[in-house]
C-alpha positions as CSV (number, residue, x, y, z in Angstrom):
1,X,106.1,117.1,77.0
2,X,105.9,120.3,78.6
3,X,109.1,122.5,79.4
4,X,109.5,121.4,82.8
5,X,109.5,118.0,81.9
6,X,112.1,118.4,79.1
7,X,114.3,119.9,81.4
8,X,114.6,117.5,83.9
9,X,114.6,114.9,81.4
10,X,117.8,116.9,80.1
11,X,119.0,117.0,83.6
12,X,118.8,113.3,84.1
13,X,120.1,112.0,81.4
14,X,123.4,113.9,81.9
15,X,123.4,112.7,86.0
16,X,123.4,109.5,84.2
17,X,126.8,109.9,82.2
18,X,128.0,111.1,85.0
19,X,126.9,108.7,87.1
20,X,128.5,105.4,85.6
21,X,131.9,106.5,86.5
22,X,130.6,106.9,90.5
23,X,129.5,104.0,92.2
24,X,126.3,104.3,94.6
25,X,127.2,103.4,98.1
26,X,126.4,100.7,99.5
27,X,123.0,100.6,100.8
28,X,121.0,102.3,98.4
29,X,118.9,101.4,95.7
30,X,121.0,102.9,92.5
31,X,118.7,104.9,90.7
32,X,118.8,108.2,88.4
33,X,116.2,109.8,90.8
34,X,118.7,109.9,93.4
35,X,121.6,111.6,91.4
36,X,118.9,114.4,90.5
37,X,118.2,115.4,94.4
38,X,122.0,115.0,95.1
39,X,121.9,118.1,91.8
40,X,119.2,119.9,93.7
41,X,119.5,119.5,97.7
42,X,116.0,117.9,97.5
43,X,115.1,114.6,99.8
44,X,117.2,111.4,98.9
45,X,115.0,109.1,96.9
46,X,116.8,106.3,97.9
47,X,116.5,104.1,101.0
48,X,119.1,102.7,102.9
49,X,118.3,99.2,104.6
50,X,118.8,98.7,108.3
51,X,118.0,95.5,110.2
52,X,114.6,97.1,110.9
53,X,113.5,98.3,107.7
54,X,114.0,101.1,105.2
55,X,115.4,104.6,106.0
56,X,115.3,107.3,103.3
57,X,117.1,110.8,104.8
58,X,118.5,114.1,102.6
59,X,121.5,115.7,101.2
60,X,123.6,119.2,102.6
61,X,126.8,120.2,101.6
62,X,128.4,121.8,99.0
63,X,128.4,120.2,95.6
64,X,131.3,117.8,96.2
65,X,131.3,117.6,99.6
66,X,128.0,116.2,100.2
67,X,126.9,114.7,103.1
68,X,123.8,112.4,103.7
69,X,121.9,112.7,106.8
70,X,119.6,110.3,108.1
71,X,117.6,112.0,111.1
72,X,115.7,110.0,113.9
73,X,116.2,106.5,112.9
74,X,115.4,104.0,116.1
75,X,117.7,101.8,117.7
76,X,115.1,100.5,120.4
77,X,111.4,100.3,120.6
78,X,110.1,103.3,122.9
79,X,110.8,102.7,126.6
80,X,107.0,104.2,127.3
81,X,104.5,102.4,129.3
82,X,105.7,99.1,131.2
83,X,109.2,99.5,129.8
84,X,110.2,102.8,131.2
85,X,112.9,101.7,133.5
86,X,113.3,98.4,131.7
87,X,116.6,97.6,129.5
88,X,116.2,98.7,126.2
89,X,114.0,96.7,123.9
90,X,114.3,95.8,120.2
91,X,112.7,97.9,117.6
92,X,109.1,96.5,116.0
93,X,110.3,96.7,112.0
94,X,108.4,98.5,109.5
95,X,107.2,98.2,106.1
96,X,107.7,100.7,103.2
97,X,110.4,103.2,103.7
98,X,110.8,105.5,106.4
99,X,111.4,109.2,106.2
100,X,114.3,109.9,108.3
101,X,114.1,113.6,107.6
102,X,113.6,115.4,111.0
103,X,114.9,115.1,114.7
104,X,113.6,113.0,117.2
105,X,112.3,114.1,120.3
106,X,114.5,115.3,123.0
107,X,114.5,112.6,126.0
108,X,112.3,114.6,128.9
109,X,114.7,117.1,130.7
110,X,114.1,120.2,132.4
111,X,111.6,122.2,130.1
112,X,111.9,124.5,128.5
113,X,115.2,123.1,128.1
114,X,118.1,125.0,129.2
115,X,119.2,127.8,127.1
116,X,122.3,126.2,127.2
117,X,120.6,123.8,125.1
118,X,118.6,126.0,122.6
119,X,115.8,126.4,125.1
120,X,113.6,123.2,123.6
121,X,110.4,123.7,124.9
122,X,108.2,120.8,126.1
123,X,106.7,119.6,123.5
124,X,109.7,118.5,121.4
125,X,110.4,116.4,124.5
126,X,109.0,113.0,125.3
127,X,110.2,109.1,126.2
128,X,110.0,107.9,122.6
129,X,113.4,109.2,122.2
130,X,115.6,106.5,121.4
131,X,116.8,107.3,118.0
132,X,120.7,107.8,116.7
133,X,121.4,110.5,113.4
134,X,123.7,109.1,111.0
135,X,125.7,111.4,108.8
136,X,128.1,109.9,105.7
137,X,130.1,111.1,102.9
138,X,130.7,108.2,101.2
139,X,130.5,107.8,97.4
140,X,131.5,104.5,96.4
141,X,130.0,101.1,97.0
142,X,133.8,100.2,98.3
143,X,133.6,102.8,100.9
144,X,134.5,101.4,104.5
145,X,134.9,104.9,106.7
146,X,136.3,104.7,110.1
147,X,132.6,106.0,112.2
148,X,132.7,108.5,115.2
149,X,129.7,107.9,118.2
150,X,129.2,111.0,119.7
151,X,127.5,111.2,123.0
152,X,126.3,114.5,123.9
153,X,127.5,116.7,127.4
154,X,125.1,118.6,129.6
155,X,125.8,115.6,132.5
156,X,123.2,112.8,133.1
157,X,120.3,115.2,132.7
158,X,120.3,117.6,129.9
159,X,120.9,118.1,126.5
160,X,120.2,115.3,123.2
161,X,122.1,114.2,120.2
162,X,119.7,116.2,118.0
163,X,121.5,119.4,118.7
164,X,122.3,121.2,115.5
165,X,125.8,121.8,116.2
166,X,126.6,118.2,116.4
167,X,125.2,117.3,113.1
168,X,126.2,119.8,110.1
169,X,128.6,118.1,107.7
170,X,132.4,119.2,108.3
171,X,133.5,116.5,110.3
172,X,132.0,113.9,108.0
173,X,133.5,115.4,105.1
174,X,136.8,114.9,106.9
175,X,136.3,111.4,105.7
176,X,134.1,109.8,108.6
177,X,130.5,108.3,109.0
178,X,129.1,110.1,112.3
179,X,126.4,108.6,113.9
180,X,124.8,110.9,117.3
181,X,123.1,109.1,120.1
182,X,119.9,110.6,122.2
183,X,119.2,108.5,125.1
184,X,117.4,108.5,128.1
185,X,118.3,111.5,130.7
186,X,117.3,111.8,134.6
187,X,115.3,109.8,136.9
188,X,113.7,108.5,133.9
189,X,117.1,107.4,132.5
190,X,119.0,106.4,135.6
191,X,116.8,105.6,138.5
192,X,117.2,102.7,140.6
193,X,114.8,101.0,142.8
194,X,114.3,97.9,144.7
195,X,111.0,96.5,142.5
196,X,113.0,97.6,139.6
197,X,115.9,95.4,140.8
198,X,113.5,92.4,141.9
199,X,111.9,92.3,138.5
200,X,115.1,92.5,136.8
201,X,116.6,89.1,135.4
202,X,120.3,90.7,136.2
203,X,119.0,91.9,139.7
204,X,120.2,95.0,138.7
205,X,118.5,98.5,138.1
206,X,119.6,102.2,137.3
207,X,121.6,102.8,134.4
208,X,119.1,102.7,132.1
209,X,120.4,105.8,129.9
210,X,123.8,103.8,129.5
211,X,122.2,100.7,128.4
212,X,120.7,102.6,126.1
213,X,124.2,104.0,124.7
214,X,125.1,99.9,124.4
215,X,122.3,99.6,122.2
216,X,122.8,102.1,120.0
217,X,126.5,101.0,119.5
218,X,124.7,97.7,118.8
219,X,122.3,99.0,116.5
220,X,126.0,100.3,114.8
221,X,127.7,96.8,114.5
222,X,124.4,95.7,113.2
223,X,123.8,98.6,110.4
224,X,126.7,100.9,109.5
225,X,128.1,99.0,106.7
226,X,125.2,100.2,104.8
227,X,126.0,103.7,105.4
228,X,129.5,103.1,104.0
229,X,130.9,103.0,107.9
230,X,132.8,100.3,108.9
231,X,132.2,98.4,112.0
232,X,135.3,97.2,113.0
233,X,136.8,100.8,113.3
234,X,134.2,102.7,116.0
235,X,135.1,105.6,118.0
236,X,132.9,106.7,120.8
237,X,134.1,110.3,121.8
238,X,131.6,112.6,124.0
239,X,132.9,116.3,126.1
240,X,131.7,116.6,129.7
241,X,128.9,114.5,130.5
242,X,129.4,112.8,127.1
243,X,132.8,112.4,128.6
244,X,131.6,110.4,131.4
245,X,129.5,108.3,129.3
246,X,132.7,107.5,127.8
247,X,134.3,106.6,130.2
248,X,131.2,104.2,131.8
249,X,131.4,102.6,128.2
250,X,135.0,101.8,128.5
251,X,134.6,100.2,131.9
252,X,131.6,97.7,131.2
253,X,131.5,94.9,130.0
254,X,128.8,95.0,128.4
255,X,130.3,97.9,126.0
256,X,133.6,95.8,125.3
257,X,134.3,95.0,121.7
258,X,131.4,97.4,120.5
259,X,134.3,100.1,119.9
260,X,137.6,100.6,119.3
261,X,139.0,103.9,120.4
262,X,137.7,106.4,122.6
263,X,138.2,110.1,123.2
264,X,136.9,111.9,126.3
265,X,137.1,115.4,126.5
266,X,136.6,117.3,129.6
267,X,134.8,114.0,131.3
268,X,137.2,112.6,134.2
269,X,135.0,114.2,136.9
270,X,132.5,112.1,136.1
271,X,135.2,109.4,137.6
272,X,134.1,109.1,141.2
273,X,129.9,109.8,140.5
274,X,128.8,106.1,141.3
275,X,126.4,105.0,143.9
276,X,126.4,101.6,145.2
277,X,123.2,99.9,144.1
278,X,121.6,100.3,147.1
279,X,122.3,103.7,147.8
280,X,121.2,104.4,144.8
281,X,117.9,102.2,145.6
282,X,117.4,104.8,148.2
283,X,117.4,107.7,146.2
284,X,114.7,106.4,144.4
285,X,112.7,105.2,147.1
286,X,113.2,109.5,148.1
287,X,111.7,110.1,145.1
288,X,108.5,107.5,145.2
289,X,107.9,109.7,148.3
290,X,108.4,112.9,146.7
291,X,105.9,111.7,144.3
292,X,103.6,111.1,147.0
293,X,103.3,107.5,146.3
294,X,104.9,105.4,148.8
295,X,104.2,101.8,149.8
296,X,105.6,99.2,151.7
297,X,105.1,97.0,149.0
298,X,107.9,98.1,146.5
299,X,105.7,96.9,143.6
300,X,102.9,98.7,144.0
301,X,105.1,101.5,144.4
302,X,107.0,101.3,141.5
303,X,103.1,100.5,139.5
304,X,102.1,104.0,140.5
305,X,105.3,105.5,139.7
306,X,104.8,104.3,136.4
307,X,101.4,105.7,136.4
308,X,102.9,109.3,136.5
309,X,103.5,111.4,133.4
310,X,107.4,112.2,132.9
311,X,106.7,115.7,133.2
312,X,105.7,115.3,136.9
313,X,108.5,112.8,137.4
314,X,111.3,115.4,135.5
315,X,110.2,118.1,137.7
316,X,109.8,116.3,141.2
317,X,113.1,114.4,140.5
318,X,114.9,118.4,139.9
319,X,113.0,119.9,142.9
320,X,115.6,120.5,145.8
321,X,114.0,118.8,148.4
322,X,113.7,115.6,146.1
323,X,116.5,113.6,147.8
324,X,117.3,112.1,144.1
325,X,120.2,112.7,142.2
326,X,121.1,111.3,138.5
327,X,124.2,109.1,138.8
328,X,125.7,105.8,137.7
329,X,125.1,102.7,139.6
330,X,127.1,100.0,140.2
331,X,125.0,97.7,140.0
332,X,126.9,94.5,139.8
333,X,125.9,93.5,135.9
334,X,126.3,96.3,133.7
335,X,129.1,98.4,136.3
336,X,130.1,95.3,138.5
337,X,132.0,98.3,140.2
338,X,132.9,101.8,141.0
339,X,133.8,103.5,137.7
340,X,137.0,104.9,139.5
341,X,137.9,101.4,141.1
342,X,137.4,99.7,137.6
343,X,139.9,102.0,135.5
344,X,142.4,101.7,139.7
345,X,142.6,97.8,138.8
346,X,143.0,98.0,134.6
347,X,139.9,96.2,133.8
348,X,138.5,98.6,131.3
349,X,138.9,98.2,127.7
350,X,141.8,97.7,126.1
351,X,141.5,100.5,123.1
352,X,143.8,103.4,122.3
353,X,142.3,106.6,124.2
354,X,142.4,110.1,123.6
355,X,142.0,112.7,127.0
356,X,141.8,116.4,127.3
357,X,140.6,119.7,128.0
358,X,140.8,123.1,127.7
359,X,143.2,124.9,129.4
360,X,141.0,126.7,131.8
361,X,140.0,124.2,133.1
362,X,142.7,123.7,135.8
363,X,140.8,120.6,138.2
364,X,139.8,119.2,135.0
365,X,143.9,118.4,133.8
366,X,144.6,117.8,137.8
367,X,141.9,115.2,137.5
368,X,143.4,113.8,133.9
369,X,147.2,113.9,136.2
370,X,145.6,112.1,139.2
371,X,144.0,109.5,136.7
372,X,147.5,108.7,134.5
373,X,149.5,108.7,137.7
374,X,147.1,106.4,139.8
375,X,145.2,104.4,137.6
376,X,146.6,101.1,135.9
377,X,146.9,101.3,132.1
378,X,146.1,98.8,129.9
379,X,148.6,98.4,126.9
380,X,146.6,100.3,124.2
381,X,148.3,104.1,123.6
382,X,147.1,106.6,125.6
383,X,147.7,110.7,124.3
384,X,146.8,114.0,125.8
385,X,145.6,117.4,124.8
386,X,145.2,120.8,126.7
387,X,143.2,122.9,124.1
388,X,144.5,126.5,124.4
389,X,143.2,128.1,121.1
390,X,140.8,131.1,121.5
391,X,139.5,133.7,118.9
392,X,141.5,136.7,119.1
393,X,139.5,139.2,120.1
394,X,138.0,137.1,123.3
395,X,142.1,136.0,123.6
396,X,143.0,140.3,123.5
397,X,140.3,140.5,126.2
398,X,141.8,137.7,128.4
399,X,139.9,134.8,127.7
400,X,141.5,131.5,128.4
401,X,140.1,128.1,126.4
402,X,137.0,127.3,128.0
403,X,134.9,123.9,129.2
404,X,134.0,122.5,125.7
405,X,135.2,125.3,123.4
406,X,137.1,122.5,121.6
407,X,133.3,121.2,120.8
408,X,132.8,124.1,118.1
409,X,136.1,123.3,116.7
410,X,135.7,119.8,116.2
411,X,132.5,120.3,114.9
412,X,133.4,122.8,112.3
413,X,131.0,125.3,114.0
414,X,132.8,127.9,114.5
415,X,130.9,130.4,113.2
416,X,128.2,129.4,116.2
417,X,131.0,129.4,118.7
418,X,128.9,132.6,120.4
419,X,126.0,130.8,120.9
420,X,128.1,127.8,122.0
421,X,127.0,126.6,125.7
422,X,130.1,126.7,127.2
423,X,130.4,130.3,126.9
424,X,127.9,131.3,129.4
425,X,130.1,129.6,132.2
426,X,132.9,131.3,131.1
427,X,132.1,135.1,130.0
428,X,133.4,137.9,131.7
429,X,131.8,141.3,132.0
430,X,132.4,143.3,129.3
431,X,133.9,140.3,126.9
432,X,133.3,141.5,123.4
433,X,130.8,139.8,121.7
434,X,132.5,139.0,118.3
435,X,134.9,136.8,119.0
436,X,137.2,137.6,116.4
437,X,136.7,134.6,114.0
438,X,139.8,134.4,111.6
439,X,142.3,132.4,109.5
440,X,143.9,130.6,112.9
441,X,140.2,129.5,113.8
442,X,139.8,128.1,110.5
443,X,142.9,126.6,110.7
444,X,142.8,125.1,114.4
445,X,139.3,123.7,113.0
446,X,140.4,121.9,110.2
447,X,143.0,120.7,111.9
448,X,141.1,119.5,115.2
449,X,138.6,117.6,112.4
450,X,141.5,115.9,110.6
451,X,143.6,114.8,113.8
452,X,140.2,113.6,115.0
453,X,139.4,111.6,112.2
454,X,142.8,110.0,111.4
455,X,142.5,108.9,115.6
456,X,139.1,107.4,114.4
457,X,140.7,105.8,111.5
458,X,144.2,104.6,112.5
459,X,144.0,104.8,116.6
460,X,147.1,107.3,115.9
461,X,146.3,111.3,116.2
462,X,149.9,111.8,113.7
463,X,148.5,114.1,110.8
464,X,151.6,114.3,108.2
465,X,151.6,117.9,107.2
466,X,149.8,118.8,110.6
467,X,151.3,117.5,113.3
468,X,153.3,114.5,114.9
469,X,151.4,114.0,118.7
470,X,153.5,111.5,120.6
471,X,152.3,109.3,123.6
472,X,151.6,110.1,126.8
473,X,153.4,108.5,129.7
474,X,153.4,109.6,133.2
475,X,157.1,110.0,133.5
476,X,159.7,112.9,133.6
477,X,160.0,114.1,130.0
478,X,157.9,111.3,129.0
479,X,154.7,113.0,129.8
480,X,154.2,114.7,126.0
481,X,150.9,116.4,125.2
482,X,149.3,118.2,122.7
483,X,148.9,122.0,122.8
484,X,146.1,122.5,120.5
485,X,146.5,126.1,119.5
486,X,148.3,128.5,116.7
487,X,151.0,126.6,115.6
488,X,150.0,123.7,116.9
489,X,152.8,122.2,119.9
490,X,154.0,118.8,121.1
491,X,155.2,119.5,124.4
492,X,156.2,117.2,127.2
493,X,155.6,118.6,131.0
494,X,151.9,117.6,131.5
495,X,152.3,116.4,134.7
496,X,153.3,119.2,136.1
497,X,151.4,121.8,133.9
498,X,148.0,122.3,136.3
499,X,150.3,121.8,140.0
């Protein structure tokens, strides 16, 4: 027996002692193998069964802390070919174990992607992009964590679930299994069109990015428990555009009962974007044309639309003279209505919800005061945040909290908060580029994660030791939001906060 060999026998042998006083989640296949890569940060040697097959993923985090990350595991089969613009489609299983070690692609955007984004260039984009990342802490077989769905900003068109920032372990180690969601984007995610509609069984097209959001919180109900999650406490959250895609998921019906809670953070814009089925059948009937391939009949024109690649479909769809434009349809099955005229008559779900910004964003809170004055509530409790927290040298400078700088917070990311995108909407001249990172950032970070996760755990954002955040109602003195900056504040006044 060579050296190398003793030692790591050495090495296991002691993982073992250690190991029969910690359970091995649920999941996986117990062996020594695995306690030696959690020692060494190398690949996780054992899988984790989903309904499809076996996923094997890796470890990061401090010893601990760790966290296991499964990357790119598919929730649907690849809406390529005949199924692009078709509902999403169940995934073909596999044999042998899957290595769940590296990002799916991006879904086809703009390329390269925005810098906004990281600038992915075009070949880390393509349609095969239905995949969800799944993060966990847990460490016992007992484990049921409340799980947080993230759904990713940058509207209907941009961005992916596979951005770094949204999967690095500090909110999971606040004691939550978080799962991210890359779904279809643009006229290849939300077109509608009449041969799409005729061939549908629900006489219903568009919205095919959103169904595929259903699926993944499917493919949760369906698979979590084995990543220690626990299905019957789900939050979907999302900021902006993930906002939005919150809010469409709490007004289908085809969503209900897939989650529990929501939070939507800087996403009631996104209220009034819906297009009546046909008017949204138009828009893509502008874009068959753009595409050179109208015909008056609607199936032949939908064949050859097909035909194209995605890159000449992205970049016709963008061009300003398309007469398309990404937005939801109400399309009578999936959004029998308006989003706005759905959350006006209370038939959304019924779940405790969480609603913010930050507080530059001044038509963003008029929107949120419009919304909890007009719209009819349903019974569940309903709390508010303005996030006011900025680094102190941008807050010296003059900087008021941005669109999404509660995104690096939340995240734990703070120390990418530079490179975060909301920044480039926001910077002045001259705005130093260090932001100033301190002890109050690290403080409003931990915080943000914990008050986060006990809403995902408990539908109630009361930390003890943090802070007690009362419900929102929209009356005089009743109307108590969160101030989420150094010390943190429970005030009451929303309403008339952003007049």
């Amino acid at each position: 027996m060579n050296w190398n060999s003793i030692l790591r026998f050495r090495l296991i042998g002691v993982i073992l002692a250690l190991a029969l006083s910690v359970a091995i989640p649920v999941g996986y296949v117990a062996a020594a193998e695995m306690n030696v890569d959690l020692m060494i940060g190398k690949k996780v040697a054992d899988p984790i069964r989903t309904d499809a097959g076996y996923v094997a993923g890796t470890i990061i985090g401090d010893i601990g802390k760790e966290v296991r990350i499964y990357r790119g595991i598919p929730y649907a089969a690849p809406p390529v070919g005949d199924l692009r613009w078709k509902p999403p489609q169940v995934v073909t299983p596999w044999t042998g174990i899957r290595e769940c070690t590296k990002f799916s692609l991006w879904a086809p955007q703009a390329f390269p992607g925005s810098i906004l984004f990281g600038g992915i260039t075009e070949k880390d984009m393509g349609e095969d992009c239905l995949y969800v990342n799944v993060q966990t802490p847990v460490k016992r077989t007992t484990d049921r964590l409340p799980v947080m769905v993230w759904f990713h900003g940058g509207g209907l068109t941009t961005s992916s679930g596979n951005f770094l920032s949204y999967n690095l372990p500090s909110l999971p180690q606040h004691g939550v299994v978080l799962v991210t969601v890359s779904h279809r984007l643009g006229a290849i995610g939300y077109m509608a069109h009449p041969a799409l509609t005729a061939e549908s069984a629900n006489h219903a097209s568009g919205n095919y990015g959103q169904l595929d959001q259903v699926a993944a919180l499917k493919w949760v109900q369906r698979n979590i428990e084995a990543f220690g999650g626990d299905p019957d406490c789900v939050t979907i959250f999302g900021q902006s555009g993930g906002g939005g895609k919150v809010s469409w998921l709490l007004a289908s019906p085809l969503a209900k009962g897939l989650f529990h809670r929501a939070i939507i953070e800087a996403g009631s814009q996104y209220m009034g974007k819906t297009k009546s089925l046909a008017d949204a059948e138009k828009l893509g009937k502008n874009l068959a044309a753009k595409l050179g391939v109208s015909n008056a009949d609607a199936a032949v024109e939908l064949a050859a639309m097909r035909a194209k690649t995605w890159q000449n479909i992205i970049t016709n769809s963008l061009a300003t003279d398309s007469g398309y434009s990404t937005l939801y349809t109400a399309d009578g099955w999936s959004l029998p209505e308006a989003l706005e005229k759905i959350f006006l008559t209370g038939k959304q779900s019924d779940v405790p919800l969480m609603i913010g910004a930050g507080r530059a964003e001044k038509a963003e809170h008029q929107n949120i005061q419009l919304w909890a004055d007009a719209f009819l509530p349903p019974t569940s409790d309903l709390y508010v945040y303005v996030f006011s927290h900025v680094p102190t040298n941008w807050r010296n400078f003059g900087l008021e909290a941005y669109h999404g700088l509660e995104v690096a917070y939340q995240f734990g990311t703070i120390d990418k908060i530079y490179n975060h995108y909301g920044i480039l909407f926001a910077a002045p001249a001259g705005l130093p580029k260090d932001p100033g990172i301190d002890w109050m950032d690290e403080y409003i970070a931990d915080a943000t994660m914990s008050i986060w996760a006990q809403f995902a755990e408990t539908g109630k954002p009361t930390v003890l030791g943090i802070v007690r955040w009362p419900t929102f109602e929209p009356q005089f003195g009743k109307d108590k939001y969160l101030d989420i900056v150094y010390p943190l504040k429970a005030k009451s006044g929303y309403m008339d906060l952003f007049r």
